[in-house]
N, C-alpha and C positions, 0 to 999 in steps of 0.2 A: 504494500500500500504506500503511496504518495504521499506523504501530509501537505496539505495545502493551504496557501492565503488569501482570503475574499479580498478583493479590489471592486469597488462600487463605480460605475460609469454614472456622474452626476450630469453629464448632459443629456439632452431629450434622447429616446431612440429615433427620432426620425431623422436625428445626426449620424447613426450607426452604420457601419459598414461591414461585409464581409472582410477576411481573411484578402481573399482576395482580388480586394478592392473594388467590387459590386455593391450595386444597391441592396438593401435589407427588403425581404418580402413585407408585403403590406401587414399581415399577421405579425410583424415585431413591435406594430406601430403600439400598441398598448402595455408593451412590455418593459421591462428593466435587465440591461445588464449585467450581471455581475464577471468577474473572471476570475478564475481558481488559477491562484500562482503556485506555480511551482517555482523558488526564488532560485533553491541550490538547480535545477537543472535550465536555468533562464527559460522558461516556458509556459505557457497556461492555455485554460482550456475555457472559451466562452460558455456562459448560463443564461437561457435567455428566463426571468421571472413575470407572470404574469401581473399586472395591479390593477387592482379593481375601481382606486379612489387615492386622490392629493394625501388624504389625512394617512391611508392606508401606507403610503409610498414612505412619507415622514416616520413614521412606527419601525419602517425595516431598511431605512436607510441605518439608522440609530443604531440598531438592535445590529444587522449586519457588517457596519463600520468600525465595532468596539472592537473587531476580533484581533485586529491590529494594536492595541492598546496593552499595555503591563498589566496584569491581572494587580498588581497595584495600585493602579489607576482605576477602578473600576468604583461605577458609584455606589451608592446606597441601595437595594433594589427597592424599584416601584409599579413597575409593571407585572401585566397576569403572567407574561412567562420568566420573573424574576420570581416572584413571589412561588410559583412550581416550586425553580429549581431551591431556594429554600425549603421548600417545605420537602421537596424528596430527602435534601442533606439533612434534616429532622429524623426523617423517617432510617438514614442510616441508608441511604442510596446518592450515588454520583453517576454524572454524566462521563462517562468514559472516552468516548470518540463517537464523533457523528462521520458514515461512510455516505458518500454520495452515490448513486447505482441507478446504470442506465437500467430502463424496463427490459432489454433485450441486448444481444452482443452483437449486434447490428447497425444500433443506434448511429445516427450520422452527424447527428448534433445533440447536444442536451439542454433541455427547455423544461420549462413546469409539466409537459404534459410528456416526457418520455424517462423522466427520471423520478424516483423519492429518495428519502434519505434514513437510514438503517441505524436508529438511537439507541448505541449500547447503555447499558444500564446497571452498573456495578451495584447489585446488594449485598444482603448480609448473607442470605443463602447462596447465592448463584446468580452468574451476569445472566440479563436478559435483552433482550433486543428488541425496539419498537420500530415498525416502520410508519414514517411520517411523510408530508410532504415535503421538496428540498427546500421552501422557502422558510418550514416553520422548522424544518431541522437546520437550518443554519442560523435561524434566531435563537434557536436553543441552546447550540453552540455556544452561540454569542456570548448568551449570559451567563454559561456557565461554565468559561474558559475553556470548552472541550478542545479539545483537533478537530479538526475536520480534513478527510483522508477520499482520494479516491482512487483506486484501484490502476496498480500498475501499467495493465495492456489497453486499459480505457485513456492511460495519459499519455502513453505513445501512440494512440493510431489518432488520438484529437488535439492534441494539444500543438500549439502553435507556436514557434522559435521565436523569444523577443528579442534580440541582440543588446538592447539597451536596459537604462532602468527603471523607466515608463513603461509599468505592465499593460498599458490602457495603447497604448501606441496601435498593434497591431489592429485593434478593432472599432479606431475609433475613425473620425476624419480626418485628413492629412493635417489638413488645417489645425485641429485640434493636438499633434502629435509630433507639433514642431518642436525643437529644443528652444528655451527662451532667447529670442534675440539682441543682438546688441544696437549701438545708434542708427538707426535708418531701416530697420528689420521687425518686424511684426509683434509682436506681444505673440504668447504662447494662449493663453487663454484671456479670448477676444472674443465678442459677442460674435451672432452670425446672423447670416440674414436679416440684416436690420433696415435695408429696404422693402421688404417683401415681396420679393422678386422670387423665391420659393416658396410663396404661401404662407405656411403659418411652421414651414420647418424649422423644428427649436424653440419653440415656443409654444405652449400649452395655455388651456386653461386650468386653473383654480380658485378657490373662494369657499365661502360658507359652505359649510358640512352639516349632513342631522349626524345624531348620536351614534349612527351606523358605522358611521366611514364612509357615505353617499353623496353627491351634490344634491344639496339641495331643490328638487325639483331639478327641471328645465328653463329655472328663470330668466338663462342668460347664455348668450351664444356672443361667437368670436368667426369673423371671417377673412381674407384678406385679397384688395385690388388693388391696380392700379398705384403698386408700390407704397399701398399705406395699410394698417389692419384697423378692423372695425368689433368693438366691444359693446354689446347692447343688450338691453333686458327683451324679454321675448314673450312677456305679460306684463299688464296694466301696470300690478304691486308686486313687484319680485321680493323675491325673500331673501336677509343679508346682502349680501354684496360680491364681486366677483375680480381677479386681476388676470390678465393677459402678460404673462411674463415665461419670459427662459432665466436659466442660473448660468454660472459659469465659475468655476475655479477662483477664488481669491488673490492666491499666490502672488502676481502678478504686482498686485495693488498694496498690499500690504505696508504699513507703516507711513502710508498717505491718505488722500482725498482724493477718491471719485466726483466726477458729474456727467449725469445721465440730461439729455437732454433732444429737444424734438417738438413739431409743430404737432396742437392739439387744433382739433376740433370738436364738440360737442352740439348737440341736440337735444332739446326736449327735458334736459336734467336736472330732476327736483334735489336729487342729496349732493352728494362729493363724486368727483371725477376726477385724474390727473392724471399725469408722471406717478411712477410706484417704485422705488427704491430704496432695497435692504439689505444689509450685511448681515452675517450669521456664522458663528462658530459653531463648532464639533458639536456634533448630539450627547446631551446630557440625560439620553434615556430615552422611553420609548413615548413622550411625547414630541422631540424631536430634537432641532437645534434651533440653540437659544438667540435671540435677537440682540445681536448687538448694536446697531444702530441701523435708522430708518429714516425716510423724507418724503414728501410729497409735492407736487407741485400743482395745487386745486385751479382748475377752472371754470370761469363765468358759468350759470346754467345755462346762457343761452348766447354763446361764444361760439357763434356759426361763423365765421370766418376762421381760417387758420391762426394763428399764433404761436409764436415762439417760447415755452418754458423748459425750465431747466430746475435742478434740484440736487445739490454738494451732501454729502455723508463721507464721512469718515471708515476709514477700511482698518480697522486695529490689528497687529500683529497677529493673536488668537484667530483672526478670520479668513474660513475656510469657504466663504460661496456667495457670491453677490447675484441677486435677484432683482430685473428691472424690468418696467414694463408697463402697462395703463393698469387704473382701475376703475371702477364704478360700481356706488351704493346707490340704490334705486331705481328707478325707470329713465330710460333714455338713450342713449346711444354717444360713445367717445370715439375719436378718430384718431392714430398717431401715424406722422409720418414723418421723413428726415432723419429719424432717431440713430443718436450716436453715445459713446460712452467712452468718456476721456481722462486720462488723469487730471485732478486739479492742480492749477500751479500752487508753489507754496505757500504758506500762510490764507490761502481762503477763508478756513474756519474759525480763524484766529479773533 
């Protein structure tokens, strides 16, 4: 067996790329990434994880990201599958290793719906073994500093050669999987499609949740033309609120000031609209990662020509993922286009 490293792809799937270098079937489009590193043999093997829901995504981003972390560093538990693996260590049972295992030895890729995950179970009598799904076996993992292992002939006949130390290189966009540049050379993680000349690739919706992990109704739709995208409620009184944004890698920004900016237009709009940008560090648990600084840039309700705003925050060292993009609470409809995302010169926030 392999023991292996979850690597979490934070950008959208519809950035994703095969191995080599094709487009991703339209069936990834709801999906998540993950990559099982193999570190010692430079290699890993793509996971593609289904999500159901924003809130849903945030829970297993968390949960999947600690695995990387010193069991040292590990929080207090607070979630349902913390509170488990406590209560098994009660009971005099530990999480041994989680195996990941294709449905068949044939498998040609591994996804939510061809693989589960085989949750060894050291008790007082005799280990036992649970099969789970690979999503919720590698949250289990997570919390309970297991391994997670997959099978030798399954790592050689899928696994993919990285040569560098961007496990994410291989299966992301080129673009995305640049080394960082120096004067005159690109930023490594840079927004994308920020004209809309690909639609809405990279860019999702989210916003209010019920208690499910559900959006809210169909309050609110997101479309994109004519190099601008459109955020609009989709009934009378929508429920909560909703933002049109992509993330992208921190790194980059760190120990400066961001500004996000771009011409709005709005329609019709009784509450708040604008610019939506957020910094956020490492997930503190399976509520998610926590907010370190955020800005808006609100416009008129009824600010039917274009206009120019813009909206500075602060990128702290701790920060691992900046989120930009429109939003809108209540009924109406927001327009953005031109939008771009630039370091701040210094002393802005000063």
């Amino acid at each position: 067996m392999t023991t292996v490293r979850i690597v979490f792809a934070l950008q959208s799937l519809r950035a994703a790329r095969a191995p080599d270098g094709s487009d991703v079937p339209d069936w990834r489009l709801h999906q998540r990434l993950i990559v099982l590193a193999d570190d010692a043999g430079h290699r890993g093997v793509p996971l593609w994880l289904r999500v159901f829901g924003h809130k849903e995504l945030l829970g297993r981003v968390a949960l999947l990201s600690r695995l990387g972390r010193p069991a040292a560093d590990a929080e207090e538990p607070s979630g349902l599958l913390e509170t488990a693996v406590r209560l098994l260590r009660t009971a005099g049972t530990e999480v041994s290793a989680v195996d990941i295992e294709p449905a068949s030895d044939d498998v040609a890729e591994l996804r939510w719906d061809t693989v589960t995950a085989r949750v060894g179970l050291a008790t007082p009598r005799e280990p036992r073994p649970v099969t789970v799904s690979a999503e919720y076996g590698l949250a289990l993992a997570a919390v309970a500093g297991a391994p997670v292992r997959v099978a030798d002939e399954v790592m050689d006949r899928l696994a993919v050669p990285v040569p560098g130390e961007d496990m994410l290189a291989p299966f992301l966009p080129l673009a995305d999987a640049r080394p960082p540049g120096g004067p005159g050379q690109p930023r490594r993680f840079e927004p994308r499609n920020m004209a809309f000349t690909g639609g809405l690739d990279y860019w999702e919706l989210a916003g209010s949740f019920s208690e499910a992990g559900q959006p809210a109704g169909q309050d609110y739709s997101c479309t994109a033309a004519d190099q601008s995208a459109v955020l609009a409620a989709t009934v009378p009184e929508p429920a909560g609120s909703a933002v049109l944004v992509q993330a992208i890698y921190a790194e980059d920004y760190r120990g400066a000031a961001v500004t996000f900016r771009g011409q709005l237009r709005a329609t019709g709009v009784a509450g708040q609209a604008g610019l939506h940008l957020a910094v956020s560090g490492p997930p503190d648990g399976p509520s998610g990662r926590p907010l370190l600084d955020h800005g808006s840039s609100l416009t008129a309700p009824s600010s039917s020509d274009w206009t120019w705003h813009e909206v500075t925050v602060s990128v702290p060292g701790a920060a691992t993922a900046i989120r930009l993009g429109i939003s809108l609470a209540g009924h109406g409809r927001i327009e953005l286009r031109g939008a771009e995302l630039t370091p701040a010169p210094p002393g802005t926030l000063e």
